[in-house]
C-alpha positions as CSV (number, residue, x, y, z in Angstrom):
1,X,12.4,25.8,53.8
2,X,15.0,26.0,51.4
3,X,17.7,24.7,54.2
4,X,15.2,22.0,54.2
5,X,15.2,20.9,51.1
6,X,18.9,21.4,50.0
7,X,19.3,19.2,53.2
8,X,16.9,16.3,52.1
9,X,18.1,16.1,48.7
10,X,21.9,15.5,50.5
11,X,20.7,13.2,51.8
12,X,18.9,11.6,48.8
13,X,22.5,12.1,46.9
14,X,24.1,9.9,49.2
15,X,21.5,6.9,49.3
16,X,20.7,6.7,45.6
17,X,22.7,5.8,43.3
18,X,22.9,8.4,40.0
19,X,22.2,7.7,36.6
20,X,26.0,7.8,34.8
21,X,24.6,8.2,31.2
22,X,25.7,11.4,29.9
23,X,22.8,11.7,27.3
24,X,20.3,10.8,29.7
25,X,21.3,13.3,32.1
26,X,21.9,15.5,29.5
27,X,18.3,15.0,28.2
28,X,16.8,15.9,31.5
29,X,18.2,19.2,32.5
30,X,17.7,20.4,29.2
31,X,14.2,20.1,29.9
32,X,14.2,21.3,33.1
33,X,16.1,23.7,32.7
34,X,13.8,25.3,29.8
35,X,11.0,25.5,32.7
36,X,13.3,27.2,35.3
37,X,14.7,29.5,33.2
38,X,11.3,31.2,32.0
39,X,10.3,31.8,36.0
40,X,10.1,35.4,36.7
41,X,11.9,37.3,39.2
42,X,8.8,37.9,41.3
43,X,8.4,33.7,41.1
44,X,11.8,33.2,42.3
45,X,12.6,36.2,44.9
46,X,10.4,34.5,47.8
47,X,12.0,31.0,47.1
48,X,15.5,32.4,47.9
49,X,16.4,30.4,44.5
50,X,19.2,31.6,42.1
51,X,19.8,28.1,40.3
52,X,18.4,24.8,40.3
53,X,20.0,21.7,40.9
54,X,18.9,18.8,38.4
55,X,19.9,15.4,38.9
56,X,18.8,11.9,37.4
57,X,18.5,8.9,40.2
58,X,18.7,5.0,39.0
59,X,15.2,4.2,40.3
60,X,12.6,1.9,38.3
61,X,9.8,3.4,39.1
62,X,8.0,6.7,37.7
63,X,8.5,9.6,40.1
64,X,10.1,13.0,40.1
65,X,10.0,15.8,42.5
66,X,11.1,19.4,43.6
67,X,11.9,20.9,46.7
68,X,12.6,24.2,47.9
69,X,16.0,25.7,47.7
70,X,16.0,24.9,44.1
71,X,16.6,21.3,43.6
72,X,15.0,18.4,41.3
73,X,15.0,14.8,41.2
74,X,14.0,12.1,38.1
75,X,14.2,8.5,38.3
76,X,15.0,6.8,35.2
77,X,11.9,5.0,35.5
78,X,9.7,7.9,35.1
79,X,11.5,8.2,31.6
80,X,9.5,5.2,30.6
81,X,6.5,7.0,31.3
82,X,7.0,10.7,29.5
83,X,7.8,9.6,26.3
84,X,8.8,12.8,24.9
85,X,10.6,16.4,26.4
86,X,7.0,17.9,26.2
87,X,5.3,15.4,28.7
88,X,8.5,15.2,31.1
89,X,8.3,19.3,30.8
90,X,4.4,18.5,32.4
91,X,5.8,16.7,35.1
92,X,8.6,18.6,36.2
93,X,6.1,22.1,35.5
94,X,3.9,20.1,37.9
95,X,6.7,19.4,40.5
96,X,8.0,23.2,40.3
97,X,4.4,24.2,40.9
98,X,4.5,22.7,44.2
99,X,7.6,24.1,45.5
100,X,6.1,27.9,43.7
101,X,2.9,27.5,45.6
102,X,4.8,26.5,48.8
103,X,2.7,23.7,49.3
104,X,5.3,22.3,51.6
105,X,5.7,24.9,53.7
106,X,1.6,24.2,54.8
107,X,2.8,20.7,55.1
108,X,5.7,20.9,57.3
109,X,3.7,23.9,59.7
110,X,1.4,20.8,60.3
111,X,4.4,18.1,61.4
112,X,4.3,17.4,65.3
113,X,8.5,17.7,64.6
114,X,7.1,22.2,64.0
115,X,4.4,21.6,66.7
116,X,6.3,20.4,68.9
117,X,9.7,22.7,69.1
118,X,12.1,20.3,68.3
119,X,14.9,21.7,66.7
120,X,14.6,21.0,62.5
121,X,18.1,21.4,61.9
122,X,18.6,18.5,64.2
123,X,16.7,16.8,62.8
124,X,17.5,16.7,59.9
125,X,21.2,15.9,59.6
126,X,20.4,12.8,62.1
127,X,19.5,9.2,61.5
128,X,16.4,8.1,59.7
129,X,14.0,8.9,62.6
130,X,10.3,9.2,62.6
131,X,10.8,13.1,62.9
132,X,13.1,13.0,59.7
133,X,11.0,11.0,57.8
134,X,7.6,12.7,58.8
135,X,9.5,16.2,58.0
136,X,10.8,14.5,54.6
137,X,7.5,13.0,53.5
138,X,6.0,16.9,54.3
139,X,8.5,17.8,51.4
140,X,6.9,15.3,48.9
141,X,9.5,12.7,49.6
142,X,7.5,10.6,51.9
143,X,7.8,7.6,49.1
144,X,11.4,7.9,49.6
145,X,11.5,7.1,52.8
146,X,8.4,4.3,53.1
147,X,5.7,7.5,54.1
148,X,3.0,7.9,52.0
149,X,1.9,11.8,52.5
150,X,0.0,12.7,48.9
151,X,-0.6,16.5,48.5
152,X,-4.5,17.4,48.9
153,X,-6.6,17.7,45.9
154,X,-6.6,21.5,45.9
155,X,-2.8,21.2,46.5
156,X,-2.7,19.3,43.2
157,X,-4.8,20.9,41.1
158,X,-3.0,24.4,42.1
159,X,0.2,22.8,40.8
160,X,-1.4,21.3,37.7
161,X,-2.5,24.6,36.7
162,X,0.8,26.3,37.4
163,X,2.7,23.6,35.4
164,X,0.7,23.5,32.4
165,X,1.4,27.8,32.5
166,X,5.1,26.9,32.7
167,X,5.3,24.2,30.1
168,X,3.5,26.6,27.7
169,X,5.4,29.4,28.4
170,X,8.7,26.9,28.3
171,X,7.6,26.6,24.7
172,X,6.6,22.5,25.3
173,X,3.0,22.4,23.9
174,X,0.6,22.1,26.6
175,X,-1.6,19.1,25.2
176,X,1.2,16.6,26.0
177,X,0.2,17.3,29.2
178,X,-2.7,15.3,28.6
179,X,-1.0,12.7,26.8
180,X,1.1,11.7,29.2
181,X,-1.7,11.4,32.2
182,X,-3.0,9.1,29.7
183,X,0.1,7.5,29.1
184,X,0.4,7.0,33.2
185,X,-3.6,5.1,33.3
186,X,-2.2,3.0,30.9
187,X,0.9,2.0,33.1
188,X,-1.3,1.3,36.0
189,X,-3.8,-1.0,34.1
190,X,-4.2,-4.6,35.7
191,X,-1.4,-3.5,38.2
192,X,0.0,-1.2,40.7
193,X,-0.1,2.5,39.6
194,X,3.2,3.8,38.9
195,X,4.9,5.7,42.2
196,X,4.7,9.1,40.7
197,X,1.2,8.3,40.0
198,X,-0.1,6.7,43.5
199,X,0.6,10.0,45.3
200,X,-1.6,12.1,43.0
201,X,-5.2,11.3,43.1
202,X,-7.9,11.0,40.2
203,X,-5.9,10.7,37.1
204,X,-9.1,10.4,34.7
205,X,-10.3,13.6,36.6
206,X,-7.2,15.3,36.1
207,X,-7.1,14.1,32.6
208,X,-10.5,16.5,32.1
209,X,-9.1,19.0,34.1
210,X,-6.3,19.8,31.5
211,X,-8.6,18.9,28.5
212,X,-10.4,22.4,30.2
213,X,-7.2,24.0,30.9
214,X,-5.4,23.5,27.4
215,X,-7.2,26.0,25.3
216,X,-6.5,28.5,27.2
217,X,-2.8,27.8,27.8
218,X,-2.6,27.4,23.5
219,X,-2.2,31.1,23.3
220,X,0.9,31.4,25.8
221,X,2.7,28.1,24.2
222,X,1.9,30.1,20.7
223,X,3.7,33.5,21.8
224,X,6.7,31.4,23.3
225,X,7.1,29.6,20.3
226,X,7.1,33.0,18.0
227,X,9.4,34.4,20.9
228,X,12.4,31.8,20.2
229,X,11.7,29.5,23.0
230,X,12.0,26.6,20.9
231,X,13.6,23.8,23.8
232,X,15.7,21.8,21.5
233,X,16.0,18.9,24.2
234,X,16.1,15.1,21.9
């Protein structure tokens, strides 16, 4: 899984164009970086992850993502969208959640490219073929590449809970997390839903779901803070 992913975020390097603002850039690995850094040895040993790779993407819309083998992606547009280093900390906690919970490794067991014995590596490296972009979307990509494959429910509220931990223990306090689910149904009102937003269902549930999850996590933001990890991020 981790071949995988280094592999599909090549590829996304060499079809996207990336953002050339220092501070931006800058800005967005600080953050990210302040949730990688607090993951724990037993976190990381079964990802086969000893650093992450953080790049920023020239893309309107509001999406990020993570993928095994340590690697994450921002478009500029999602900056729009988390208006401060405390609600982009909620989605990229989020994101990592995923790639923790190996939610992707369910997803690509299920492809017909697994079920069917064709050879991943193959695929991979080739053209833009069904296969590619069926094992892609399995990654959380699929919006990359025109396939819309949304993690389940349970696969999303696993990651929420995970990212909200992370952000807290990052030291980014936990009720932005809230804010800027509420900042995203605003985006969407009277039009399309943001990108990031129209692969992960029920925003107003999630919404309560953190509301429920926040006090809980106040305690762990609280120690981090009293601990030094202060992120100092713009």
């Amino acid at each position: 899984m981790a071949e995988m992913g280094r592999a599909a975020f090549a590829d996304l390097e060499s079809k996207k164009p990336l953002s050339t603002d220092p501070r931006e850039v800058g800005y967005v690995r600080c953050v990210a970086n302040a949730i990688t850094s607090v993951l724990r040895p037993d976190e990381l040993r079964p990802l086969g992850v000893t650093r992450w790779e953080v790049e920023v993407f020239e893309d309107p819309t509001a999406n990020a993502f993570a993928l095994p083998g340590g690697k994450i992606g921002v478009h500029t547009g999602l900056l729009d969208v988390a208006r401060s280093p405390a609600q982009l900390a909620a989605v990229l906690g989020h994101e990592v959640g995923h790639v923790l919970a190996r939610h992707s490794n369910e997803r690509v067991s299920q492809t017909t490219v697994v079920q069917s014995g064709m050879a991943i590596a193959q695929v991979l490296v080739g053209a833009d073929t069904p296969a590619k972009q069926q094992l892609f979307g399995a990654l959380g990509l699929g919006l990359q590449y025109g396939v819309l494959m949304p993690f389940s429910r349970t696969q999303e509220s696993e990651a929420d809970e995970i990212g909200i931990e992370l952000m807290a223990r990052a030291g980014f306090d936990p009720r932005e997390s809230v804010l800027l689910w509420q900042n995203m149904s605003r985006a969407s009102a009277g039009q399309a839903p943001p990108e990031f937003l129209s692969t992960h269902p029920s925003h107003a549930t999630r919404i309560r779901r953190l509301q429920e999850l926040v006090p809980k996590m106040m305690p762990i933001y609280e120690r981090a803070i009293a601990t030094g990890h202060r992120p100092n991020c713009g």
